[in-house]
C-alpha positions in Angstrom: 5.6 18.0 -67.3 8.3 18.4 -70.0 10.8 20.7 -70.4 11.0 24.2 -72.2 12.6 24.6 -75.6 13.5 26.8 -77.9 11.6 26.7 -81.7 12.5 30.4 -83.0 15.5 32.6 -82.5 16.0 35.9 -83.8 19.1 38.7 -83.1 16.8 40.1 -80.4 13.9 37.3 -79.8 13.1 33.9 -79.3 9.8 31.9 -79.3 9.6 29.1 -76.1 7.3 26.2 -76.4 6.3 24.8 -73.2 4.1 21.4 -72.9 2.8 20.0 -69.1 0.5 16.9 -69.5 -1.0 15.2 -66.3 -2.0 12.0 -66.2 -6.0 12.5 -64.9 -9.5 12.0 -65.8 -9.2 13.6 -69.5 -11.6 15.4 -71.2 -14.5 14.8 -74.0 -13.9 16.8 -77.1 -16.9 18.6 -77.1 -16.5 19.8 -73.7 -12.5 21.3 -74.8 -13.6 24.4 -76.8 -14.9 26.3 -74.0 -12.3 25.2 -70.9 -10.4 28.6 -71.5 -13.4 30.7 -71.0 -13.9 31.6 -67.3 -15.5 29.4 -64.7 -15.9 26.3 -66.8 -15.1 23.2 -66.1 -15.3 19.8 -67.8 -16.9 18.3 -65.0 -20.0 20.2 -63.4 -21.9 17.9 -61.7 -22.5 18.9 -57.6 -21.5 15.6 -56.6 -18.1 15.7 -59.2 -14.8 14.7 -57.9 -12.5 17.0 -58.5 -12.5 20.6 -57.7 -11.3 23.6 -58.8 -12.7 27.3 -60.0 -12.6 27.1 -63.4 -10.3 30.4 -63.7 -7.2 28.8 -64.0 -7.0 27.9 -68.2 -8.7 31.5 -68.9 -6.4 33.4 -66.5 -3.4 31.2 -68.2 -5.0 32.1 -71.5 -4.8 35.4 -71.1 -1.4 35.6 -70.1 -0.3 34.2 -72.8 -2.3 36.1 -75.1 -0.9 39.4 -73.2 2.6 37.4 -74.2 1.7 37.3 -78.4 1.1 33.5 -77.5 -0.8 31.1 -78.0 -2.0 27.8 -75.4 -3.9 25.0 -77.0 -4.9 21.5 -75.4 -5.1 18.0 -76.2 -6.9 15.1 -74.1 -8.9 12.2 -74.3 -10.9 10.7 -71.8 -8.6 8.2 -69.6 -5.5 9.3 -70.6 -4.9 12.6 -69.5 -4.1 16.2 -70.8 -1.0 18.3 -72.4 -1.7 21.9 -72.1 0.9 23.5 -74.8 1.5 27.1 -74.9 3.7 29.6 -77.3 5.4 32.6 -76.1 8.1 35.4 -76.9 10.6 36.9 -75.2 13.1 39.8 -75.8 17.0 39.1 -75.7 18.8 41.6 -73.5 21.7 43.0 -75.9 24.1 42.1 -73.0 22.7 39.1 -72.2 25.4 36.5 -71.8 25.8 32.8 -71.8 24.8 31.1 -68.3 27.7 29.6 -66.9 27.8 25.9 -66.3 26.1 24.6 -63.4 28.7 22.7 -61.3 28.5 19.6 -60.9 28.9 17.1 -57.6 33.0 16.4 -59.3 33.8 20.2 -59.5 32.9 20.1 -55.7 35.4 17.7 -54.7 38.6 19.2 -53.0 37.2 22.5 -53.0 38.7 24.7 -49.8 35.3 26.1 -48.3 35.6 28.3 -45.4 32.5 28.5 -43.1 31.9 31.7 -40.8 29.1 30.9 -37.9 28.9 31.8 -34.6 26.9 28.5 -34.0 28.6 25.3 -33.2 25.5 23.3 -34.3 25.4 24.9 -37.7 29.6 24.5 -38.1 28.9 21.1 -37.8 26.0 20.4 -40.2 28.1 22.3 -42.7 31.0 20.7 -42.2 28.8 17.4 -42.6 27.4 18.1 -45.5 30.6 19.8 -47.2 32.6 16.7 -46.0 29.9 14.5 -47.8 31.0 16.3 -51.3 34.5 15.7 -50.8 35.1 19.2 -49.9 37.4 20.6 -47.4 36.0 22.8 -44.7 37.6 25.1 -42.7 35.4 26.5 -39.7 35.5 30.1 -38.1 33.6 31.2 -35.2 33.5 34.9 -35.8 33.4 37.1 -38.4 37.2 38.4 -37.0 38.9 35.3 -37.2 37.2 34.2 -40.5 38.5 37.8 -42.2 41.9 36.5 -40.7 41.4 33.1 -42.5 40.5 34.4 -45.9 43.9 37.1 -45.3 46.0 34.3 -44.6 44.8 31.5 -46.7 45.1 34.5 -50.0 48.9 35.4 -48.4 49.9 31.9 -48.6 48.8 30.7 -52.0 46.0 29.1 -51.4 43.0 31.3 -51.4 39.2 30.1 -50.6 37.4 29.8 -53.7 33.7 29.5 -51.5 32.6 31.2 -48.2 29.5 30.3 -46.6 28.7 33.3 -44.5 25.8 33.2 -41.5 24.3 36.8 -41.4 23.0 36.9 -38.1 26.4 36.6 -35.4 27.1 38.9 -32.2 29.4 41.6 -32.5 30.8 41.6 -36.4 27.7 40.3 -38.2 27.8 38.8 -42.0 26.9 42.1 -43.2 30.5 43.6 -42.0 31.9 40.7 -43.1 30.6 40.9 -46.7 31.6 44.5 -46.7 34.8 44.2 -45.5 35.6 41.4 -48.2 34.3 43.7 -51.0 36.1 46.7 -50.1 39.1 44.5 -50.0 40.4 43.9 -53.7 42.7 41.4 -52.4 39.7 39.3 -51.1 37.1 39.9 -53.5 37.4 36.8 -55.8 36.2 34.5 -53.3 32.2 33.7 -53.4 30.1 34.2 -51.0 27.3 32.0 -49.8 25.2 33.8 -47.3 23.2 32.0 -44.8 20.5 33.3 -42.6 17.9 32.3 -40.2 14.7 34.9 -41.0 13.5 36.2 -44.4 14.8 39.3 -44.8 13.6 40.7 -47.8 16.2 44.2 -46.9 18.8 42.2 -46.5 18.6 39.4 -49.7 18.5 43.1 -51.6 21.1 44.3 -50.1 23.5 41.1 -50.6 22.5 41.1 -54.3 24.0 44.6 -54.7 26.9 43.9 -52.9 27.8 41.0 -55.1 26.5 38.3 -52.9 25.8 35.1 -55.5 23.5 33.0 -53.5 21.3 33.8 -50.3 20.0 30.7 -48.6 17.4 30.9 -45.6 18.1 28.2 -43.4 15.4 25.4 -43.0 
């Protein structure tokens, strides 16, 4: 599969072109025109090899069409297909630049401060952090890792990243969080918020709060 890109730009719209090729069976010419119509297949023999419903072109096709796309394909037998499709999408009139995704060097040195109540989890954090040259600070309790963010912000020498577990006994990553934003003097910092169960309440809840990322632990 290659990548997206951009082939038509607009004040308020941009047209995408997206190719994905495999690498399988091909298919003949005369068996192409009618792949995007539903429940066909190139290959509909009862002993055939590889399976499949025959929905997934025309239910991609019409997608696209619902879009104001187009999807096309080329193949030849032995050496694969490239599905290519067209499409158009509306700018936001606020949307913004995406900031630059940091790389493995923008890591290194980085105070992290890490709030969980487990000892097993402070240390595979403080692994992994240590791995990218970070520098890790651990907290057991959402009390004493309010105090560390106070202190660290009092002395100069604020945390730039938090990784916050949700689920502790007594002050939970949920207080935590909304003590930090109701503090302006902590706010800045951002907040990584880790949790054991999928909570689809609680991811909701961080995204209005501000939360930037929240990761369900494997």
């Amino acid at each position: 599969m290659r990548g997206c890109s951009l082939t038509a730009a607009t004040n308020d719209r941009v047209r995408l072109h997206s190719p994905f090729r495999d690498t399988g069976i091909g298919i003949a010419l005369d068996q192409q025109g009618r792949l995007f119509q539903e429940f066909q297949q190139a290959q509909t023999s009862g002993n055939r090899l590889y399976g499949g419903t025959g929905l997934g072109l025309a239910l991609s096709k019409s997608i696209v069409t619902l879009m104001g796309g187009t999807i096309g394909l080329k193949s030849l037998p032995g050496e694969g297909t490239t599905i290519t499709f067209h499409v158009y999408f509306d700018l936001s009139p606020e949307s913004q630049p995406a900031p630059p995704i940091p790389s493995e060097q923008d890591l290194q040195g980085m105070l992290t401060l890490i709030i969980d109540d487990n000892a097993t989890n402070r240390t595979i954090l403080s692994e992994l952090t240590r791995q990218w040259k970070m520098k890790p600070h651990m907290c057991d309790s959402g009390e004493t890792g309010l105090a560390e963010l106070s202190q660290s912000r009092l002395g100069g020498n604020p945390y730039p990243l938090l990784l916050l577990d949700e689920q502790m006994p007594g002050m939970d990553g949920m207080e935590v969080l909304d003590r930090i934003r109701r503090n302006p003097v902590l706010r800045s910092v951002v907040i990584m918020m880790l949790t054991s169960s999928d909570q689809v309440k609680s991811a909701a809840r961080c995204r209005q709060m501000g939360v930037e990322t929240y990761l369900i632990n494997p």
